[in-house]
Every structure is written in structure tokens, then in C-alpha cells.
N, C-alpha and C positions, 0 to 999 in steps of 0.2 A: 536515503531510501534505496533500498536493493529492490530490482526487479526482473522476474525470470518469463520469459514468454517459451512456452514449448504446447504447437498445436492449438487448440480453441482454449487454452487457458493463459492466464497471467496471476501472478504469484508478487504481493508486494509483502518489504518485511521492512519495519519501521523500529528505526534505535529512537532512545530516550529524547534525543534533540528536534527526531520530526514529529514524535506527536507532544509535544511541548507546542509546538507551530502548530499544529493540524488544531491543539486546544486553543490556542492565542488568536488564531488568524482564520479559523474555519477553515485551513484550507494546509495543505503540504503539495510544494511541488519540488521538482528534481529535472534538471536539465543536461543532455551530454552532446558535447558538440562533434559531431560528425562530417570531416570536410569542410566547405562553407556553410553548412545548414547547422541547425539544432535539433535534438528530439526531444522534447517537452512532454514531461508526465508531471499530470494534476490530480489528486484526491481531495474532494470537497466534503463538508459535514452540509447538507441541508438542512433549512427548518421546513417540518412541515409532514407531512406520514406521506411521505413519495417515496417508492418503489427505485432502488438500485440502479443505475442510468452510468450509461458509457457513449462519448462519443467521439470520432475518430476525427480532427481537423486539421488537413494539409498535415504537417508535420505534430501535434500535440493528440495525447491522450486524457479526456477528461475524463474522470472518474467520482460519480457522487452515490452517497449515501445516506441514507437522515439521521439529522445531527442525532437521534436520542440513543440511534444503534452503536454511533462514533463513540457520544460521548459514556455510553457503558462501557465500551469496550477499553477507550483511556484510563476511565475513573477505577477498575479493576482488574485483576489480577486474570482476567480472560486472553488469552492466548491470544485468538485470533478469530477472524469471522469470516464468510465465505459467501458467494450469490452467485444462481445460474441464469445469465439475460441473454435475452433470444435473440439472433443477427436475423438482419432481413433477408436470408437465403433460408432458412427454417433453422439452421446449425443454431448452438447453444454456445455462448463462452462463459467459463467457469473462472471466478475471481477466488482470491484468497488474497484476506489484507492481515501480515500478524505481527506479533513483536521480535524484534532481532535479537535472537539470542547469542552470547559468545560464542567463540566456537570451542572446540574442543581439544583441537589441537590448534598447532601452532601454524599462523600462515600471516604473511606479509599483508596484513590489514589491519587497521584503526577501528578495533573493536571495544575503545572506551569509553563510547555512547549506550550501546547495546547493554542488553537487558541480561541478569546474572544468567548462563543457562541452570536451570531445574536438575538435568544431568551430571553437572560439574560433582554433586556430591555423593553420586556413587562409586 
């Protein structure tokens, strides 16, 4: 799992191995260890027609969705999906969850999980 935080947004991009897990286990997490501590990010599939949900705890970010939104987005060829959930200050944060494309060029990363890019064949 890649993820970009800039401002009231966060930006997740998932290769082939996490949402294999996100399908298996209902759930995809990713953890980096910072110092003595950890930062824990969690995306969950709910069952149930619930609305978008983020919650901030000591050190982890959980992040759920319902499973039927999850599981269209796995089971097809849909890019990616997005949600704006309100913070208790009035501010908005804007999510993007999508599939990790190769890159395009060349760079010192392990991008043989990752999904063909679409671009590669122009």
C-alpha cells in the first residue's frame, strides 16, 4: 500500500497483493516503523450500507468502507473510488483509494505487484 497525505487529503494506491488481502480478509493494512513507535494504516470492507468512516487512534488510521463499494471496485476494472468525510472542526478530508499502476519510467522500486499501467501502450 502507497500512501500520500498532502493537506485535508489522503491518497491510497493498492497493487495486486493488497487487494487480494482487502478480498481474503476484509481488510488491507500497512505498517512503518518510525523510531520506537509504528504508524498503522488500515482499510476495512464493511458489511452493511454505512457511509465512509475514518478514525484517527494514538498512532493508527482506520479507514472503512462498505464491503459492496470495495468489493465492485476489486471485482472490476474500475480505477479507483473516492469519499469526502467531514472532521469535527467543519474541515472536509478527501480520500482516494486506487489501483497502483507501473510506473512509467524507471525507478528503484518493486513494481511487480502493480497493476499493467493503461499508458504503457501509447
Amino acid at each position: 500500500m502507497k500512501i500520500r497525505i498532502r493537506g485535508n487529503s489522503i491518497r491510497y494506491r493498492l497493487d495486486k497483493k493488497d487487494i487480494e488481502a482487502l478480498k481474503a480478509d476484509g481488510k488491507v493494512e500497512e505498517s512503518t516503523t518510525i523510531g520506537a513507535g509504528n504508524l498503522h494504516f488500515c482499510i476495512k470492507a464493511k458489511a452493511g450500507n454505512n457511509a465512509p468512516f475514518i478514525k484517527l487512534e494514538s498512532s493508527a488510521i482506520h479507514l472503512s468502507f462498505p464491503k459492496e463499494q470495495v468489493q465492485e471496485w476489486t471485482d472490476t476494472d474500475q480505477v479507483g473510488f473516492s469519499a469526502e468525510i467531514p472532521n469535527a472542526d467543519g474541515s472536509v478530508l478527501s480520500i482516494l483509494v486506487e489501483k497502483d499502476f507501473k510506473c512509467l519510467t524507471e525507478r528503484d522500486e518493486d513494481d511487480s505487484n502493480a497493476f499493467e499501467n493503461p499508458a504503457s501502450s501509447c
